[in-house]
C-alpha positions in Angstrom: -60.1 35.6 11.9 -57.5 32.9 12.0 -57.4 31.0 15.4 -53.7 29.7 16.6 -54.4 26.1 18.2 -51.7 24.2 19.4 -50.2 21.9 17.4 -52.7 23.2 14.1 -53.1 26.3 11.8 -50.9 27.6 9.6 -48.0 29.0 11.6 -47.4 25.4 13.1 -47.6 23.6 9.2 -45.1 25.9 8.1 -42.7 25.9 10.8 -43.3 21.6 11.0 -42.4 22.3 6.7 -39.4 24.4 7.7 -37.8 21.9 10.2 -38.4 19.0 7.9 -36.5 21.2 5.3 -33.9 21.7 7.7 -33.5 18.4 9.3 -33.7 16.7 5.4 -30.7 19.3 4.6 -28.8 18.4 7.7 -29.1 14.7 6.9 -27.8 15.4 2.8 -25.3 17.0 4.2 -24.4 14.2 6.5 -25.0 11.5 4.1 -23.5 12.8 1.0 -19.6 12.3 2.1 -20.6 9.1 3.9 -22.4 7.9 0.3 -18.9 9.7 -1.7 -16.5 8.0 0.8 -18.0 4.8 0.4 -18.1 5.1 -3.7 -14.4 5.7 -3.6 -14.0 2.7 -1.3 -15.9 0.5 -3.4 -14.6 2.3 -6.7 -11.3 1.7 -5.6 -11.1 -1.6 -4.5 -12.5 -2.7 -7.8 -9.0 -3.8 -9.3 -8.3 -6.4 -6.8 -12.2 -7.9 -6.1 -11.4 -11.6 -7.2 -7.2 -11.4 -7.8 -5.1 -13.4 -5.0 -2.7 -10.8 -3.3 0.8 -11.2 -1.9 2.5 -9.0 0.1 5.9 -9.9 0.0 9.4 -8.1 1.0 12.5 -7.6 3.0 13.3 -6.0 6.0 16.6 -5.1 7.9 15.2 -2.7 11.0 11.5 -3.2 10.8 11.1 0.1 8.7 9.8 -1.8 5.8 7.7 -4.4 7.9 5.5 -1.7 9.2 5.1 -0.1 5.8 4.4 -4.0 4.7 1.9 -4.3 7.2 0.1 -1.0 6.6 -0.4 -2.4 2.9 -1.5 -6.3 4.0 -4.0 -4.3 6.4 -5.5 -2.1 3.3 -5.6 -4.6 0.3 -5.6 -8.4 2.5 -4.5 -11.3 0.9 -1.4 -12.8 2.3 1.8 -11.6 3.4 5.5 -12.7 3.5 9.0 -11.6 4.8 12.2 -12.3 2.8 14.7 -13.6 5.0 18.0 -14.7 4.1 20.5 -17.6 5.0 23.1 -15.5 6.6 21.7 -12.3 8.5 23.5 -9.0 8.2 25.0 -7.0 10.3 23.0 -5.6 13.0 25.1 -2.4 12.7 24.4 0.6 9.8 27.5 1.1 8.3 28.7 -2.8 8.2 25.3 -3.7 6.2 25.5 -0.7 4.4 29.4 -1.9 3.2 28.1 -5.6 2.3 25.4 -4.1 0.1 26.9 -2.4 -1.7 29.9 -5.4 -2.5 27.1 -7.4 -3.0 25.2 -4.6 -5.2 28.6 -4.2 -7.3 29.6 -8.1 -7.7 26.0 -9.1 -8.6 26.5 -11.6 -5.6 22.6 -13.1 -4.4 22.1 -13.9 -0.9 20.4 -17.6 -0.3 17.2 -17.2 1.0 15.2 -19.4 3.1 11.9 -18.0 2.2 9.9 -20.3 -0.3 6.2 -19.5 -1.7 5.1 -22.9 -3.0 2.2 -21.1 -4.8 3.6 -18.4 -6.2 1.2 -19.2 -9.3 -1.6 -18.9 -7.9 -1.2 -15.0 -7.0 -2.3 -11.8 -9.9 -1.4 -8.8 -7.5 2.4 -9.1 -5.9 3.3 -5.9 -3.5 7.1 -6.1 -3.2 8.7 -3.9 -0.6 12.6 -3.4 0.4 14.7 -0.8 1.9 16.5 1.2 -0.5 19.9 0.3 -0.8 22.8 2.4 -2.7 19.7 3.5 -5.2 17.5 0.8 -6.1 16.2 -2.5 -4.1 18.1 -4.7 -1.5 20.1 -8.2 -2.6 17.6 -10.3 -0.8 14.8 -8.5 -2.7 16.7 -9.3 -5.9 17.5 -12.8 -5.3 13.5 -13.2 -4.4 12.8 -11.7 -8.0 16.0 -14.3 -9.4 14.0 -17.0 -8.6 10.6 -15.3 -9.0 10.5 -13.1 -11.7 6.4 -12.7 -11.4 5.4 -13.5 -15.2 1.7 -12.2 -16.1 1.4 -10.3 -12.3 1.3 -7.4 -11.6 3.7 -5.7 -9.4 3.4 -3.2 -7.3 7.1 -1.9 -5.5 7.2 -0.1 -2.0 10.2 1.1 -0.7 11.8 2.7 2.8 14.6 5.2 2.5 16.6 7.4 4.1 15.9 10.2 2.1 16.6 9.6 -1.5 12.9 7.9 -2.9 13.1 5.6 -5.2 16.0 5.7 -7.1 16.3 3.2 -9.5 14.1 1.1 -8.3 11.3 1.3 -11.1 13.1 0.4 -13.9 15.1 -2.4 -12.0 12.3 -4.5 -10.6 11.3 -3.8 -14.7 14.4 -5.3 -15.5 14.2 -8.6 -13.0 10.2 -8.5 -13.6 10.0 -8.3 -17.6 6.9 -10.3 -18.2 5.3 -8.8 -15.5 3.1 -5.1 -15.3 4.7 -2.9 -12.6 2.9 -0.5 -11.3 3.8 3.0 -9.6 5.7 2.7 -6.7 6.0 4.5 -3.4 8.5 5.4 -0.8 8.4 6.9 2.9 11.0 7.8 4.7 12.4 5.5 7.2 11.8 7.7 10.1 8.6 9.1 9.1 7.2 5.2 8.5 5.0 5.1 11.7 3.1 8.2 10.7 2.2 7.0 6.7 -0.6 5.2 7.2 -2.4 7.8 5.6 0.0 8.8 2.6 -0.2 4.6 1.9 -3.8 4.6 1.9 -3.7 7.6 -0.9 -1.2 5.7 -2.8 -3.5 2.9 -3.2 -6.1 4.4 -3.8 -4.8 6.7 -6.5 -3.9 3.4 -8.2 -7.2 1.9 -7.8 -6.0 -1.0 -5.2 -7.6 0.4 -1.9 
């Protein structure tokens, strides 16, 4: 005859057997996405553990900031805003008219941005607005005078609703000694609610 004591005999081992079976398998399944979420971190900031990072680009409304910042926020390093001599127009249709005369005559804006150690950075995150299909003048008179030899580039764009355009193979034209890597754009008016598609992106190229 088998007596039941409390906290004893066999019905109270196995049940004690079954909860720790339960409680392990709760915590596995706990712990497992934690462990995977923190391999992909770790897997994908791998590309940029000891490279200097810039984050460098321009930005008419603020679209492009905010995408710049999301970026600076995700990778670190340091981060910098084109800005030009003479400002444009505050209104849509003027600046739109002056880009694209400037776009067509190969006319460079001044800047007054200067990076006095532009050597010393390997990763270069260059955002602009896209303007009449590929990057702004500002961005291209930043590339005129920094063409980024030996970096590696990484363009990010704001549009209003055409991607990239030409933007790829015109940063490879300004940037020819450099690697450029696979860019992104977001819509202007979807910019404040990317943070998550950004993330992806940089992950998917390793630079989380």
């Amino acid at each position: 005859m088998i007596r039941f004591v409390k906290g004893t005999g066999p019905i109270n081992s196995s049940r004690r057997s079954m909860l720790k079976r339960t409680i392990a398998g709760l915590l596995a399944g706990i712990a497992a996405p934690a462990f995977s979420r923190l391999s992909l971190a770790h897997a994908a900031s791998t590309r940029l553990q000891g490279k200097n990072v810039l984050v460098v680009y321009f930005s008419r409304t603020g679209n492009t900031h905010v995408m710049a910042e999301y970026i600076h926020e995700m990778v670190g390093g340091d981060i910098v805003r084109i800005h030009t001599v003479d400002p444009y127009p505050e209104e849509y249709p003027a600046t739109a008219s002056q880009a694209k005369k400037e776009l067509e005559s190969g006319y460079k804006p001044p800047l007054t941005t200067k990076i006095e150690n532009m050597a010393s950075y390997d990763v270069v995150f260059l955002g602009s607005p896209r303007w009449w299909g590929t990057i702004a003048t500002p961005v291209i008179s930043f590339l005129s005078e920094y063409p980024l030899p030996g970096k590696t580039v990484v363009p990010f764009m704001t549009h209003g609703g055409s991607g990239l355009g030409r933007t790829m193979a015109d940063v490879g034209s300004l940037c020819p000694d450099a690697t450029i890597e696979q860019g992104l754009a977001i819509r202007g008016d979807a910019i404040r609610s990317s943070r998550e598609e950004v993330f992806d992106w940089l992950q998917t190229l390793g630079m989380a």
